[in-house]
C-alpha positions in Angstrom: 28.2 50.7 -10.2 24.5 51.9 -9.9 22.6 50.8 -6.5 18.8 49.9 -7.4 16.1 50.4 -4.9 14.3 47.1 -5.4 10.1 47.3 -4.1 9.3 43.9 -3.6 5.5 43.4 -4.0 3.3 43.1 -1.0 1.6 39.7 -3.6 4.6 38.5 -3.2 4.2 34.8 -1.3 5.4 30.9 -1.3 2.9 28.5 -2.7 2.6 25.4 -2.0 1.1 22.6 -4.7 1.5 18.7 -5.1 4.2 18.5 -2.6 6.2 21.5 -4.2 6.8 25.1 -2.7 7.8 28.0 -4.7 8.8 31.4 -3.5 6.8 33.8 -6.2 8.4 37.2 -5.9 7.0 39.7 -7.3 9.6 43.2 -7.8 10.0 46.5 -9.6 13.0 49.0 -9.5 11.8 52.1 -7.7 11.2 54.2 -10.4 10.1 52.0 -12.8 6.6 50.9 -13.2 6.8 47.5 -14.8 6.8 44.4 -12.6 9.2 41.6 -12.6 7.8 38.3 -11.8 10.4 35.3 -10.6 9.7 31.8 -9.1 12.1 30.2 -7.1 12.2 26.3 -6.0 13.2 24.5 -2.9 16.4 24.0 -4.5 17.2 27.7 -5.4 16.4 27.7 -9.2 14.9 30.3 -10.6 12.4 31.0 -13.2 12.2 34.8 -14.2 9.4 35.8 -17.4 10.7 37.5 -19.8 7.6 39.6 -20.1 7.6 42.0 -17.1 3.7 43.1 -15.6 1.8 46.2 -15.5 0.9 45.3 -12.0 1.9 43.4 -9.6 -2.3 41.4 -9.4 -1.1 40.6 -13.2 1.9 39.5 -12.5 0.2 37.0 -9.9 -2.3 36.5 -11.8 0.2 35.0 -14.4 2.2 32.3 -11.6 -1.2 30.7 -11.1 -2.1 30.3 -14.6 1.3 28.5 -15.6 0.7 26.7 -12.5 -2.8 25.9 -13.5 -1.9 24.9 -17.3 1.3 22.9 -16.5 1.4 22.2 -12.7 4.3 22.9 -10.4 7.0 20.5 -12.1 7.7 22.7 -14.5 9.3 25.1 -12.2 11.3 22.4 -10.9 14.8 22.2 -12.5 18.2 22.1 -12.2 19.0 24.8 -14.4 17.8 28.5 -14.7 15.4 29.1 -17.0 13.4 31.7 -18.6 9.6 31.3 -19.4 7.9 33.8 -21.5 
């Protein structure tokens, strides 16, 4: 099995809206340029895109605008799920 040196993104942060936190991590393989955005909720669900980011502002970038167009209860599930 490979080992992957993962370089999390120094945009990386929680955010906190309407009650809701979300871990936003923001991640490449070292090596690789593209960067992997994933939101996690207070209950350990996670939202990865699809879509990975040129860099890691864009990736950022993109958290806020879902945030901004559909609010923060559409990160919260009980399932995985994939956006994008």
């Amino acid at each position: 099995m490979d080992d992957y040196n993962i370089i999390r993104s120094r945009l990386s942060r929680k955010i906190t809206r309407e009650g809701t936190t979300l871990e936003v991590l923001i991640y490449r393989v070292e090596g690789d340029e593209a960067w992997t955005l994933e939101a996690i909720d207070h209950e350990g669900a996670s939202t990865v895109w699809d879509e990975t980011f040129v860099t890691e502002q864009d990736a950022l970038n993109e958290v806020f605008q879902t945030i901004a167009s559909g609010g923060m209860s559409g990160f919260v599930r009980d399932h995985i799920q994939r956006l994008h």
